[in-house]
gemmi code that builds the backbone of each chain (N, CA, C; Angstrom):
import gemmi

chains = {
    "A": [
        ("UNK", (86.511, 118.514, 95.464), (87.784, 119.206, 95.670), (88.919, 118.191, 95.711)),
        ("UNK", (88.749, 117.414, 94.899), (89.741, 116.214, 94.664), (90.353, 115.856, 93.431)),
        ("UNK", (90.377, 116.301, 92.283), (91.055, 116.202, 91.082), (91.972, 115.306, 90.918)),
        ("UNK", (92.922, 114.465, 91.878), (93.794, 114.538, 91.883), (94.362, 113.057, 92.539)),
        ("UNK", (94.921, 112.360, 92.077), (95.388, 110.983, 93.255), (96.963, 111.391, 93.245)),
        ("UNK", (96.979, 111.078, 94.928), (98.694, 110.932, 95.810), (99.324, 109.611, 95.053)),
        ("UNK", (100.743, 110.270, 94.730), (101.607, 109.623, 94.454), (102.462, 108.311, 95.423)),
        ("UNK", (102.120, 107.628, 95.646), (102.781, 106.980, 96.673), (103.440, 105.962, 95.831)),
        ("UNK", (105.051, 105.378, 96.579), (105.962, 104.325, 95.981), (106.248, 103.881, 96.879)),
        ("UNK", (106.842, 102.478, 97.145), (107.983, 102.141, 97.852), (108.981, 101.357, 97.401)),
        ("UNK", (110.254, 101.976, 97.313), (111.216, 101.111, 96.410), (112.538, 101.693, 96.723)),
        ("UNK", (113.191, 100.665, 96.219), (114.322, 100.198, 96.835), (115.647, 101.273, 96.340)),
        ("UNK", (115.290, 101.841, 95.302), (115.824, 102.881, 94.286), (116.118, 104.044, 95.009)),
        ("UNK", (116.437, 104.915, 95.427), (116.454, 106.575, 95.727), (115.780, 106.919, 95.001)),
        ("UNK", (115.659, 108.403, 95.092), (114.948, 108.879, 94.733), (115.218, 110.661, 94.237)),
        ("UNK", (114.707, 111.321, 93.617), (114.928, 112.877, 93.395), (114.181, 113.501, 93.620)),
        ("UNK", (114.756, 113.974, 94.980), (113.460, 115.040, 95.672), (112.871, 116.403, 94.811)),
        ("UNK", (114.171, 116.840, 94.134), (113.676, 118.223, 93.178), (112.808, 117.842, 92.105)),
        ("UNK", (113.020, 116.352, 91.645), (111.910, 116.209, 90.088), (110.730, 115.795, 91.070)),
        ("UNK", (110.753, 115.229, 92.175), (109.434, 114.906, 92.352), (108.782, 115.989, 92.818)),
        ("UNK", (109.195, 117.295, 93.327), (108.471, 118.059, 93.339), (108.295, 118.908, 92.758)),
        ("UNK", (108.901, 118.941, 91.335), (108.604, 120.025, 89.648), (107.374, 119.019, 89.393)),
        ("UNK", (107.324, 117.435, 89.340), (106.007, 117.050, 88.835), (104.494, 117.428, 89.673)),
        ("UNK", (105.033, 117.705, 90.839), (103.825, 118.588, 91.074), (103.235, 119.752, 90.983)),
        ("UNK", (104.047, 120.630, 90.527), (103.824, 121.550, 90.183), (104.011, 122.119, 88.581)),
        ("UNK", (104.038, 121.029, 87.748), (104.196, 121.259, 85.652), (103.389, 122.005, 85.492)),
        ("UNK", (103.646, 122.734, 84.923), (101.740, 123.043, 84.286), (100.945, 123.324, 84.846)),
        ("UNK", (100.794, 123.765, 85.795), (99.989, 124.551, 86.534), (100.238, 125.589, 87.444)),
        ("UNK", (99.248, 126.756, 87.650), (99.692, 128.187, 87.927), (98.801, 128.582, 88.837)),
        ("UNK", (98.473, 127.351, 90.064), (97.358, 127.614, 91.010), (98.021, 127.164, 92.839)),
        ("UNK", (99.202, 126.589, 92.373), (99.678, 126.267, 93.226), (100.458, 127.008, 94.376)),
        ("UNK", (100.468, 127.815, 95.308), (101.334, 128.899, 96.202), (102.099, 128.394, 96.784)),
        ("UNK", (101.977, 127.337, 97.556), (103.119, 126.437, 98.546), (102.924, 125.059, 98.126)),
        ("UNK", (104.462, 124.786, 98.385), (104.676, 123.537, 97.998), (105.836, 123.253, 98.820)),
        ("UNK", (105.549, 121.987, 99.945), (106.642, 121.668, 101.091), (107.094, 120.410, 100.798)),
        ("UNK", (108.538, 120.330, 101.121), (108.923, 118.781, 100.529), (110.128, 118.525, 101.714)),
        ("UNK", (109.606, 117.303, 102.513), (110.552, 117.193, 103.560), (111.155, 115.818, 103.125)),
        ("UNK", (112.804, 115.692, 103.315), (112.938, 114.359, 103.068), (114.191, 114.026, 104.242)),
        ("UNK", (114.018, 112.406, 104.637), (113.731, 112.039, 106.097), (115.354, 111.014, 105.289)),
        ("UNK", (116.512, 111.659, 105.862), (117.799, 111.166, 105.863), (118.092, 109.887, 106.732)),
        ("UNK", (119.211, 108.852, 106.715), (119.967, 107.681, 107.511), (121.039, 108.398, 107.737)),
        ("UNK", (121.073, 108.904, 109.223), (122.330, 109.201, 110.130), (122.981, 108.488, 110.389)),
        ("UNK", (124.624, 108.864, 110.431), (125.481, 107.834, 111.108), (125.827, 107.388, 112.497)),
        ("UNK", (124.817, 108.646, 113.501), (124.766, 108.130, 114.693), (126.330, 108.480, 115.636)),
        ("UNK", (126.528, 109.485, 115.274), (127.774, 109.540, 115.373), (129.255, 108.884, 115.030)),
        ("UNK", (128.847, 108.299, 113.626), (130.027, 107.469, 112.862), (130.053, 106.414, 113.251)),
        ("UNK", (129.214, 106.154, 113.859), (129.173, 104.103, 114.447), (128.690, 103.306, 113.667)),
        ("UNK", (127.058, 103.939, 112.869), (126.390, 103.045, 111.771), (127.002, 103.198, 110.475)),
        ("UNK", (127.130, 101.778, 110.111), (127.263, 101.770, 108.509), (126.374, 102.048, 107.541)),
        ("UNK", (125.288, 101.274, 108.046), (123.968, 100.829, 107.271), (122.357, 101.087, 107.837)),
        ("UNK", (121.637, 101.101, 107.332), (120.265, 101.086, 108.341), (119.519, 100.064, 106.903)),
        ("UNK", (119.029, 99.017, 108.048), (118.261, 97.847, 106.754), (116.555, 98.542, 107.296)),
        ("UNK", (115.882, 98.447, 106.397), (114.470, 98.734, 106.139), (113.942, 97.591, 105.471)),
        ("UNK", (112.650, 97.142, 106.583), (112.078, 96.043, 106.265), (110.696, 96.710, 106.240)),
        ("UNK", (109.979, 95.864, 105.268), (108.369, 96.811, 104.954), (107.864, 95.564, 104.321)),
        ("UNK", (106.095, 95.405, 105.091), (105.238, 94.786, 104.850), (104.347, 94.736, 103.275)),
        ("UNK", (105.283, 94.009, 102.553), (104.906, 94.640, 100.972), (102.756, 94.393, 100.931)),
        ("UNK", (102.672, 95.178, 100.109), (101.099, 95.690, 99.842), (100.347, 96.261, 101.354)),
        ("UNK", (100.827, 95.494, 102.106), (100.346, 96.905, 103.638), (100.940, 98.434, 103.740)),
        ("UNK", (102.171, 98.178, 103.015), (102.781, 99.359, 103.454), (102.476, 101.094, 102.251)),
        ("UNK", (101.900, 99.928, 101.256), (101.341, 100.839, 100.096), (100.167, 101.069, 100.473)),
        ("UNK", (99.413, 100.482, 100.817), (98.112, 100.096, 101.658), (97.826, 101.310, 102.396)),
        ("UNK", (98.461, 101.549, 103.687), (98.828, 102.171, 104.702), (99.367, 103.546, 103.926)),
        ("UNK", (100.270, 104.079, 103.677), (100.396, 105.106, 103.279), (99.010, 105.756, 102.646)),
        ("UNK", (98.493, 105.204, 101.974), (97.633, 105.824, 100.893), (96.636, 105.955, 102.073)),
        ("UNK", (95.827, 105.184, 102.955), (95.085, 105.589, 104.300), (95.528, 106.745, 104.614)),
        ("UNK", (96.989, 107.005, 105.218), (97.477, 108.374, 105.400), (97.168, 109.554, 105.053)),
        ("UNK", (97.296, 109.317, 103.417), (97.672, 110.352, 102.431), (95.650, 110.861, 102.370)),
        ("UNK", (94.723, 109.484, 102.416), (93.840, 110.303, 102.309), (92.906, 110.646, 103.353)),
        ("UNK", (93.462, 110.898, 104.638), (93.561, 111.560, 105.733), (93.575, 112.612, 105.479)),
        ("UNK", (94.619, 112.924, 105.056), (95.476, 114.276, 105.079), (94.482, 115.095, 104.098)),
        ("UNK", (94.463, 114.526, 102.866), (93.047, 115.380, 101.715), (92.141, 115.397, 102.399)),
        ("UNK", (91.420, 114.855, 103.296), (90.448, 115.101, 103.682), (90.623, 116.361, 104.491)),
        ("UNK", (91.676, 116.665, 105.610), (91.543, 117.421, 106.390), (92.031, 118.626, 105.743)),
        ("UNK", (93.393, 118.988, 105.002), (93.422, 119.833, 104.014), (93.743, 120.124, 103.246)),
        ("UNK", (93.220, 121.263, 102.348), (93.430, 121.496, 101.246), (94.099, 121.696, 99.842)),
        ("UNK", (94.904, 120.526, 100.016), (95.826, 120.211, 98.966), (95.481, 119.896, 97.402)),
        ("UNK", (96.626, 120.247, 96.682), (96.683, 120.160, 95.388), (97.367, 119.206, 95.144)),
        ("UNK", (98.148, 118.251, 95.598), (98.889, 117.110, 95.117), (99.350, 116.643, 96.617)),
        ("UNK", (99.752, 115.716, 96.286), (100.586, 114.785, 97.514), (101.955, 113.535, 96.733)),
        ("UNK", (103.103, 113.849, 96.813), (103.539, 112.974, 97.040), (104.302, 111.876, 97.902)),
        ("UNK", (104.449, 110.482, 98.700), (105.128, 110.186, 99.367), (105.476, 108.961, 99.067)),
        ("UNK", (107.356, 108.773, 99.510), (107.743, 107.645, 98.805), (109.062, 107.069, 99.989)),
        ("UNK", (108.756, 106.296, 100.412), (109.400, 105.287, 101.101), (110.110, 104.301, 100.125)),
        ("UNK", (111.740, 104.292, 101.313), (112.741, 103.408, 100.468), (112.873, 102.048, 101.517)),
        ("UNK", (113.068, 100.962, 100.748), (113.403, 99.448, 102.100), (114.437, 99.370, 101.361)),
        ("UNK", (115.376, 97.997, 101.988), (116.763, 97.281, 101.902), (117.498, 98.480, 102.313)),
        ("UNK", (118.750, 98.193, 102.065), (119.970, 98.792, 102.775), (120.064, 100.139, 102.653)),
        ("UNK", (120.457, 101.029, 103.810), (120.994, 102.851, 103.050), (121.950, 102.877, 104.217)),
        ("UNK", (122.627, 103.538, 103.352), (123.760, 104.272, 103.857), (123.398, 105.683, 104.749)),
        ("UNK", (124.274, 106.179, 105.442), (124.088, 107.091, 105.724), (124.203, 108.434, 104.542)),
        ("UNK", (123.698, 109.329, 105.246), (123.445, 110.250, 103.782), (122.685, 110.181, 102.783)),
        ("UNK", (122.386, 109.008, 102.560), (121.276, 108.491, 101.536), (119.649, 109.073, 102.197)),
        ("UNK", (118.782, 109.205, 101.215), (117.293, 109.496, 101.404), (117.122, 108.524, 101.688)),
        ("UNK", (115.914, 108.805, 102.953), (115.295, 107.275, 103.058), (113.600, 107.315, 102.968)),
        ("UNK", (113.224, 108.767, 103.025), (111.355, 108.848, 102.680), (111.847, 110.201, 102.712)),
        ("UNK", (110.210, 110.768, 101.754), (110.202, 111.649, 100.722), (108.704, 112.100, 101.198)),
        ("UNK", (108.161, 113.339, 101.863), (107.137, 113.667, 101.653), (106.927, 115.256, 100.736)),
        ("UNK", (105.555, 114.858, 99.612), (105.920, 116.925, 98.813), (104.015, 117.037, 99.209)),
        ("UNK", (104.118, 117.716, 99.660), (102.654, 118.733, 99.568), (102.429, 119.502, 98.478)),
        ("UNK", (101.764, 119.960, 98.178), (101.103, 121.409, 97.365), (99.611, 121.662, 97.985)),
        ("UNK", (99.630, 123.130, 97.997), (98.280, 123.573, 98.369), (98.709, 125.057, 97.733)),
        ("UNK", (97.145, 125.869, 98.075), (97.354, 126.717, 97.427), (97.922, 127.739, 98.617)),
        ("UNK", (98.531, 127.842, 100.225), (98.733, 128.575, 100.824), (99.709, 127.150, 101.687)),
        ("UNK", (100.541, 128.321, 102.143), (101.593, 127.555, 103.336), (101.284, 126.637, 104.379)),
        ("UNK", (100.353, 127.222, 105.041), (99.605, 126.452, 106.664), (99.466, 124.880, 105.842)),
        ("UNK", (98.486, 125.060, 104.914), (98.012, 123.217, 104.524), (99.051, 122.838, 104.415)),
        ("UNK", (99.620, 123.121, 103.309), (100.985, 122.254, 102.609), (102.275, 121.763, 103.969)),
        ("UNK", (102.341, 122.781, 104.954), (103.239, 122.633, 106.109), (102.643, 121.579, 106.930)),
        ("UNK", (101.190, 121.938, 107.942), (100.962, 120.993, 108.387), (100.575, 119.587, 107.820)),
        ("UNK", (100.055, 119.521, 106.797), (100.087, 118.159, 106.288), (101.247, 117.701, 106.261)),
        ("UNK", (102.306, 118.056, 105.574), (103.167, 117.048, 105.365), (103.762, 117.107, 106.851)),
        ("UNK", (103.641, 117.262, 107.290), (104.063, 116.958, 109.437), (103.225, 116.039, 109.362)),
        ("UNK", (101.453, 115.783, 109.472), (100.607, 114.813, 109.700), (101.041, 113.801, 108.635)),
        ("UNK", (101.814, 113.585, 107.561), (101.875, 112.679, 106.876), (103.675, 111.851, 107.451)),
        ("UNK", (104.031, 112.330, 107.975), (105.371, 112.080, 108.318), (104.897, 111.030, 110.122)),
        ("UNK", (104.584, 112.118, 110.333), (104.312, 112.055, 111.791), (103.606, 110.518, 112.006)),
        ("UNK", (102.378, 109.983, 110.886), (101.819, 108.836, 110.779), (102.773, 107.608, 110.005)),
        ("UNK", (103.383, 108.467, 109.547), (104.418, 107.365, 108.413), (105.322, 106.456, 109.651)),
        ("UNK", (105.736, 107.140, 110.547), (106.804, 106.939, 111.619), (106.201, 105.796, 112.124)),
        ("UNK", (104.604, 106.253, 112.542), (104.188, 105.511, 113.350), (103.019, 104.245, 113.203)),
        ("UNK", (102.800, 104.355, 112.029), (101.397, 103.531, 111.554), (101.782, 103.036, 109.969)),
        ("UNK", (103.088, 103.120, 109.613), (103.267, 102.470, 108.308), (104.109, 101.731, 108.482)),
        ("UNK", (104.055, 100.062, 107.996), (104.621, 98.967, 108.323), (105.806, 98.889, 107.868)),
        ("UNK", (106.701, 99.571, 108.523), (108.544, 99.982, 108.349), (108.872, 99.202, 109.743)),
        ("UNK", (110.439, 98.758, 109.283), (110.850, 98.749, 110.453), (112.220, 98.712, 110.051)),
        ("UNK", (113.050, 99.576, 110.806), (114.638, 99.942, 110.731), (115.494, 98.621, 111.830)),
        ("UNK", (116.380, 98.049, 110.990), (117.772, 97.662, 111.705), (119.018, 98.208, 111.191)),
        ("UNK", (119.877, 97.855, 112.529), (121.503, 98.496, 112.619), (122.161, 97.977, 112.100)),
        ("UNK", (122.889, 98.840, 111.157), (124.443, 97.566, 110.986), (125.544, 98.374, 111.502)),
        ("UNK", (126.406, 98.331, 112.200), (127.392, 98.971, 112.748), (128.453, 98.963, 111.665)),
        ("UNK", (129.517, 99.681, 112.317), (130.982, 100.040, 111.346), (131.778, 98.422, 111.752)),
        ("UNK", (131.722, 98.301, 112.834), (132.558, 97.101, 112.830), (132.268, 96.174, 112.972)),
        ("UNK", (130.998, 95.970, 111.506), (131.016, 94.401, 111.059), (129.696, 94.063, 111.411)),
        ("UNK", (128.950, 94.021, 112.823), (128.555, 94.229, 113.752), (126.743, 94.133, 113.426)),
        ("UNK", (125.702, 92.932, 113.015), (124.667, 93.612, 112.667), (123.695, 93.961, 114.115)),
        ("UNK", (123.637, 95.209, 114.173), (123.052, 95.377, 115.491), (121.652, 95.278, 115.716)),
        ("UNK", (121.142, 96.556, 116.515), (119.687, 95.635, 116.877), (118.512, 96.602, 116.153)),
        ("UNK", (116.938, 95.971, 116.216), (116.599, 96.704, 115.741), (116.360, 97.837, 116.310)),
        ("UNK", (115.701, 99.369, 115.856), (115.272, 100.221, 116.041), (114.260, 100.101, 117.022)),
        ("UNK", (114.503, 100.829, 118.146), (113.168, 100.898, 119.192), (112.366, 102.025, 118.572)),
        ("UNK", (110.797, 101.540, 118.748), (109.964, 102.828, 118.359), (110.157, 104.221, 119.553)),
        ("UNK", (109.748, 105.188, 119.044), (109.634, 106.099, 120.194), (108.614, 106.741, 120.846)),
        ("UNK", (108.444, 107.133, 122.055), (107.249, 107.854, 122.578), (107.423, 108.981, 121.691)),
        ("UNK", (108.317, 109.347, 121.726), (107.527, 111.143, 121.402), (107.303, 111.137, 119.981)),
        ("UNK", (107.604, 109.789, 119.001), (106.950, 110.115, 117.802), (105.279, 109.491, 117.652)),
        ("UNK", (105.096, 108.272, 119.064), (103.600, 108.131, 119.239), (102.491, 109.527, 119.935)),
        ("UNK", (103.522, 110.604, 120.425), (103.032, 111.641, 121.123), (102.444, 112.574, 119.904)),
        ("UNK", (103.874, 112.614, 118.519), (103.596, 113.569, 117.672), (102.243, 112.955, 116.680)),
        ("UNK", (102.414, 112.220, 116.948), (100.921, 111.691, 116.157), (99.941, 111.666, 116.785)),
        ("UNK", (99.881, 111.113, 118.121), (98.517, 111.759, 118.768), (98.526, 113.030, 119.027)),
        ("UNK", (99.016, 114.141, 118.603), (98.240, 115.769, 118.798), (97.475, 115.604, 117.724)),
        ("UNK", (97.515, 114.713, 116.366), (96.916, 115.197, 115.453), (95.234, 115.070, 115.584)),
        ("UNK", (95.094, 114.212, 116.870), (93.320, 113.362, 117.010), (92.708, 114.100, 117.564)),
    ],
    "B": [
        ("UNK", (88.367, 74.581, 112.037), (89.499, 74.731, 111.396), (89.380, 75.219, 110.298)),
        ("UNK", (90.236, 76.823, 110.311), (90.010, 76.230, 108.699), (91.417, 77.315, 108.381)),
        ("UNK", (91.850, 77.632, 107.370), (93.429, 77.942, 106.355), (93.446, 79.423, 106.996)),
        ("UNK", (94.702, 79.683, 107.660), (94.616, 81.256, 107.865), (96.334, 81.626, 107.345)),
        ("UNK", (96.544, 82.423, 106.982), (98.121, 82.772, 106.428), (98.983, 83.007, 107.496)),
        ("UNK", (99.687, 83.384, 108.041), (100.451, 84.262, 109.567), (101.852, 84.815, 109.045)),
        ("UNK", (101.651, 86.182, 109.033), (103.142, 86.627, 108.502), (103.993, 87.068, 109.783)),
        ("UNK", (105.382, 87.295, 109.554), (106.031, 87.799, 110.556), (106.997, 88.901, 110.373)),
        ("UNK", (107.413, 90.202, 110.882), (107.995, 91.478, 110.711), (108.931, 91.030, 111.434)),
        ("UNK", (110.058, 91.977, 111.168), (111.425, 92.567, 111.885), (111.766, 90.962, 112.758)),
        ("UNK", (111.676, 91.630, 114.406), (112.134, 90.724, 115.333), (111.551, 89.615, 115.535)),
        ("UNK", (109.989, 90.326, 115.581), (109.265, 89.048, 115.533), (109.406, 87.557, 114.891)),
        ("UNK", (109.734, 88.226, 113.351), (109.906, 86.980, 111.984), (111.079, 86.344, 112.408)),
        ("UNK", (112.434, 87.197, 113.257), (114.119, 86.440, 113.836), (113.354, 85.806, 114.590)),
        ("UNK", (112.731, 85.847, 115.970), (112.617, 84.767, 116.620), (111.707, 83.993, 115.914)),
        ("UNK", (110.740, 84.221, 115.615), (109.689, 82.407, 115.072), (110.779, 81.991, 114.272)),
        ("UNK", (111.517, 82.221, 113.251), (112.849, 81.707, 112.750), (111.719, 81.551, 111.262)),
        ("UNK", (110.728, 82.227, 111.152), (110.085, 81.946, 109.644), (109.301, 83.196, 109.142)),
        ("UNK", (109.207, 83.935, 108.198), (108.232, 84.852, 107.829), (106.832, 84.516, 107.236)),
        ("UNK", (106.339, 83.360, 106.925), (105.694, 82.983, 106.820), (104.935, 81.349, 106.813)),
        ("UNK", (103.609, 81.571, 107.099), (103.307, 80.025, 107.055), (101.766, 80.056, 107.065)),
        ("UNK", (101.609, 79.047, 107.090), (99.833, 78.657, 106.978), (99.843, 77.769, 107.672)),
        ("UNK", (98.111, 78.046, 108.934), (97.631, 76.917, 109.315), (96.576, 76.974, 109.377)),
        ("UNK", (96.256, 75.774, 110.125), (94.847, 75.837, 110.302), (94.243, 76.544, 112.234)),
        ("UNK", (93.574, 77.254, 111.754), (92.809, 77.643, 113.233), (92.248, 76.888, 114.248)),
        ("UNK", (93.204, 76.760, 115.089), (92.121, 75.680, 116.047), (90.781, 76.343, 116.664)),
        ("UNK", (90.027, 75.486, 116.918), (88.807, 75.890, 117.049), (89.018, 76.711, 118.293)),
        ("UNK", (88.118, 77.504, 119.029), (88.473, 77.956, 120.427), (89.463, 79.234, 120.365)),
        ("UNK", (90.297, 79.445, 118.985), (90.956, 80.751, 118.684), (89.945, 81.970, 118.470)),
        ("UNK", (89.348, 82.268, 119.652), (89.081, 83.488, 118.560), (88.802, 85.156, 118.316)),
        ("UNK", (90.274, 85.762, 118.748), (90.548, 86.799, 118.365), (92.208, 86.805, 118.372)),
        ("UNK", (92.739, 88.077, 117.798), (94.416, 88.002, 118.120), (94.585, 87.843, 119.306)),
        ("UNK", (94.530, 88.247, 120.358), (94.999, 88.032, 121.658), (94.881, 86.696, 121.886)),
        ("UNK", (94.248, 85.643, 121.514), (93.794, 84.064, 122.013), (95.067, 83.238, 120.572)),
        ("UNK", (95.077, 84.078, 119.643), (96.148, 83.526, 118.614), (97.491, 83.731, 119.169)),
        ("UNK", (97.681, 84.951, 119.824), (99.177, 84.937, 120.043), (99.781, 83.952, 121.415)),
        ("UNK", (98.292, 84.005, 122.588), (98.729, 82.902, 123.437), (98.545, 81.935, 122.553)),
        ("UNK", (98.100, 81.107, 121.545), (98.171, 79.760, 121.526), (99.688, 79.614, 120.701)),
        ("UNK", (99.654, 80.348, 119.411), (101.371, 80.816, 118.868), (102.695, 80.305, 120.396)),
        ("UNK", (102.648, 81.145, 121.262), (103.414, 81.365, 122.168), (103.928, 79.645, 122.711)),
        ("UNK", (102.988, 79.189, 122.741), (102.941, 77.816, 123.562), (103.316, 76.807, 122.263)),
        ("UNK", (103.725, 76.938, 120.909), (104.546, 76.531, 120.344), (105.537, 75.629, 119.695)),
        ("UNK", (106.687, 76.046, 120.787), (107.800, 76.251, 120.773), (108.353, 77.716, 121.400)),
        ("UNK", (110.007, 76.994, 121.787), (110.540, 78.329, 122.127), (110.956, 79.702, 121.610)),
        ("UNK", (110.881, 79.428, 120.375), (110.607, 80.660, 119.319), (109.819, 81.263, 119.245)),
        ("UNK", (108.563, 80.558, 119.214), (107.256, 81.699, 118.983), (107.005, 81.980, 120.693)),
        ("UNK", (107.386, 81.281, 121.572), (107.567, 81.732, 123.091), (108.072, 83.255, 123.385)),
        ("UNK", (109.455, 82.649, 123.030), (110.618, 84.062, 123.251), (109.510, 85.779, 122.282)),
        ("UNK", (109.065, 85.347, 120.586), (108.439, 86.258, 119.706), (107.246, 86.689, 120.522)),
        ("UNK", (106.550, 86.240, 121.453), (105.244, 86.731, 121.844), (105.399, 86.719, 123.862)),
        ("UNK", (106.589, 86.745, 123.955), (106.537, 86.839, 125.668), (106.230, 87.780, 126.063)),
        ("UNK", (106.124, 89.026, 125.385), (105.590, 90.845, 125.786), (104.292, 90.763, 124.788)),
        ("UNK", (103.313, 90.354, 124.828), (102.050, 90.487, 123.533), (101.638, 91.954, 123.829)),
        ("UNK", (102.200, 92.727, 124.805), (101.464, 93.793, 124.658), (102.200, 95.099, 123.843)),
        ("UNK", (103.300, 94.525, 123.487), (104.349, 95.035, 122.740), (103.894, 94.728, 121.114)),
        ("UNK", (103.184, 93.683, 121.141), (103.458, 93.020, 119.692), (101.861, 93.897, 118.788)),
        ("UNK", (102.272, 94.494, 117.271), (101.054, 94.854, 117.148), (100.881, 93.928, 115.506)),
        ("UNK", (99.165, 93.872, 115.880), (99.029, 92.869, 114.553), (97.908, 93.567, 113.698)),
        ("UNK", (98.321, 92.923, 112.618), (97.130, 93.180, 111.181), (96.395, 92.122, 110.497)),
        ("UNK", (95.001, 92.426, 110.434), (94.157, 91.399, 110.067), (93.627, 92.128, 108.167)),
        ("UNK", (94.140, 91.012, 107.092), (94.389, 91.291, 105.943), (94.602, 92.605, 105.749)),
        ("UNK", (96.245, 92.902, 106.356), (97.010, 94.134, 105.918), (95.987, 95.917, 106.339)),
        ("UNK", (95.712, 95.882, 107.376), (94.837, 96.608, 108.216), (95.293, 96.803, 110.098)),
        ("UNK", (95.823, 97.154, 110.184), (95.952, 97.672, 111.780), (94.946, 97.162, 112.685)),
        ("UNK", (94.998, 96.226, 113.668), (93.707, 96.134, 114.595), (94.527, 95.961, 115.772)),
        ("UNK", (93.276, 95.702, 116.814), (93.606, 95.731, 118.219), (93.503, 94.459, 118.477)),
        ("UNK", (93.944, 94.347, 119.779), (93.919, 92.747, 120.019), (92.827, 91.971, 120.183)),
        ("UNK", (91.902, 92.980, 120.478), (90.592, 92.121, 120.873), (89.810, 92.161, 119.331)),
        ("UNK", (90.706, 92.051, 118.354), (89.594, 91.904, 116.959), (89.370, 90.269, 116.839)),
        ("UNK", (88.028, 90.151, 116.296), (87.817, 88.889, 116.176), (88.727, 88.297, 115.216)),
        ("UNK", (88.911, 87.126, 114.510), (89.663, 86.525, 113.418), (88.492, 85.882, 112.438)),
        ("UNK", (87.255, 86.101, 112.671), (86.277, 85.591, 111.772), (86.701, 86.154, 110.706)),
        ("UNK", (86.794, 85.404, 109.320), (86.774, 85.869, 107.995), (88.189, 86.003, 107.579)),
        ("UNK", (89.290, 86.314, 108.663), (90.597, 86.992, 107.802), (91.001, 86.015, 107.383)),
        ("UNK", (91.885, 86.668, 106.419), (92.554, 85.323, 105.613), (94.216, 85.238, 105.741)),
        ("UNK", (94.630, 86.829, 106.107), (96.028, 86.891, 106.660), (95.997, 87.426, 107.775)),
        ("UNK", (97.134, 87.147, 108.907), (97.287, 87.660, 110.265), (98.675, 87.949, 109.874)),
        ("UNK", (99.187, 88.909, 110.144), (100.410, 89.095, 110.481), (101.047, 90.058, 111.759)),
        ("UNK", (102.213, 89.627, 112.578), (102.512, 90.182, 113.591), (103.930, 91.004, 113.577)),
        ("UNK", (103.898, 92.145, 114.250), (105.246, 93.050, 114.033), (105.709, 93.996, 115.462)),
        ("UNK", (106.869, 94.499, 115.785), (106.719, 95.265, 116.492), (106.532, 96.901, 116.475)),
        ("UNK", (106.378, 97.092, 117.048), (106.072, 98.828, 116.837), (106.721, 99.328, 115.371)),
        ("UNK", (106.115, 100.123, 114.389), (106.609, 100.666, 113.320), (107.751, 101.399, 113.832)),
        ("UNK", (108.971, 101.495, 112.468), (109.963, 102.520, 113.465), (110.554, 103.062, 111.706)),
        ("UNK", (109.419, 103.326, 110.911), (109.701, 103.615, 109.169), (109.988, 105.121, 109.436)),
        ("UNK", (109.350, 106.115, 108.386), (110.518, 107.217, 108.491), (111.777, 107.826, 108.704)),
    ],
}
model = gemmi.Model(1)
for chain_id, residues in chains.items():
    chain = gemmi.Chain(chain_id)
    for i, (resn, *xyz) in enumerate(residues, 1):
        res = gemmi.Residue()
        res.name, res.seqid = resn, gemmi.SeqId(i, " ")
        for name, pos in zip(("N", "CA", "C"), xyz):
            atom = gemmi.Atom()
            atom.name, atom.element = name, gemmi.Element(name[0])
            atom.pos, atom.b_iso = gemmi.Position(*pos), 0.0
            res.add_atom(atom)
        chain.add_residue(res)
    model.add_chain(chain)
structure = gemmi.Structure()
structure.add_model(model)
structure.setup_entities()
């Protein structure tokens, strides 16, 4: 029940959330749900300029794909894609990209939560600040409640 | 002794003041937790980078482990603080 290998990238480029999730679904007429969450750089209330993304190159491709085949294992999906961006973003800019397909809602929903939820916390990212005035600030503290949202999944 | 790689993430890599390097293992190292005290003792860089080790999480050739993993065999160590991607 595997046909199929997850798309995973990480690059520095943006990205198009609508084509990446028509390529999962071309040509084929088996697919019912298809969820595509993509994970924005806030301005924090107009203070941040920038958010720098630093990533452990070949761990972090590494690591995702562990994720991703987690997630096939537990369910029943028809595709997976997920794509993480490093170096600089702006606010407003995409900064990760998760698309499911399955053939019913429940998989396609909760997976891409379990694929997000691990991305946060077990893929070798790490966010710094740059402020509006000039200012490069500090890095990103991790959070409990996104180590919480990942342990419901065990 | 013998050649091990040591990478460094985010804050960690600002304070050691390097993202990477190679050394050799002193004998008597042997798991992460016994690498990051000997790291620590240094200099004041890798001091200040490893003064919370229980904060610090490491990977043995690009793999997630705990502190008490041995270092037999790896060929890269690298140290980071908590993921904060998404």
């Amino acid at each position: 029940m595997k046909p199929w290998n997850p798309n995973i990238r990480v690059q520095a480029e943006p990205f198009d959330a609508a084509h990446e999730s028509q390529r999962l679904t071309a040509g084929r007429n088996d697919v019912g749900a298809l969820v595509t969450f993509t994970g924005l750089c806030r301005d924090e209330g107009g203070r941040l300029a920038a958010l720098e993304l630093e990533h452990y190159p070949g761990m972090a491709e590494a690591e995702i794909a562990r994720i991703a085949a987690q997630a096939a294992e537990r369910w029943p999906l028809m595709g997976l894609t997920a794509i993480h961006r490093t170096g600089k973003i702006a606010p407003g800019e995409p900064i990760v990209l998760v698309v499911t397909a399955s053939a019913h809602r429940k998989a396609a929903f909760e997976a891409a939560e379990f694929l997000m939820d691990f991305l946060k916390t077990k893929a070798p990212f790490w966010k710094k600040e740059h402020h509006k005035d000039g200012a490069s600030g500090d890095w990103v503290d991790a959070r409990d409640a996104d180590d919480d949202a990942a342990d419901r999944w065990s | 002794m013998r050649p091990v790689k040591l990478r460094y993430f985010a804050w960690v890599r600002e304070r050691v003041g390097n993202d990477e390097e190679e050394i050799e293992l002193p004998d008597g190292v042997a798991d992460v937790a016994g690498l990051m005290t000997w790291l620590a003792g240094r200099d004041e860089g890798y001091a200040a980078a490893f003064a919370e080790p229980d904060v610090i999480r490491a990977a043995l050739d690009q793999t997630h482990v705990d502190h008490d993993a041995p270092l037999a065999g790896a060929r890269e160590v690298a140290f980071f603080p908590p993921m904060t991607g998404g």
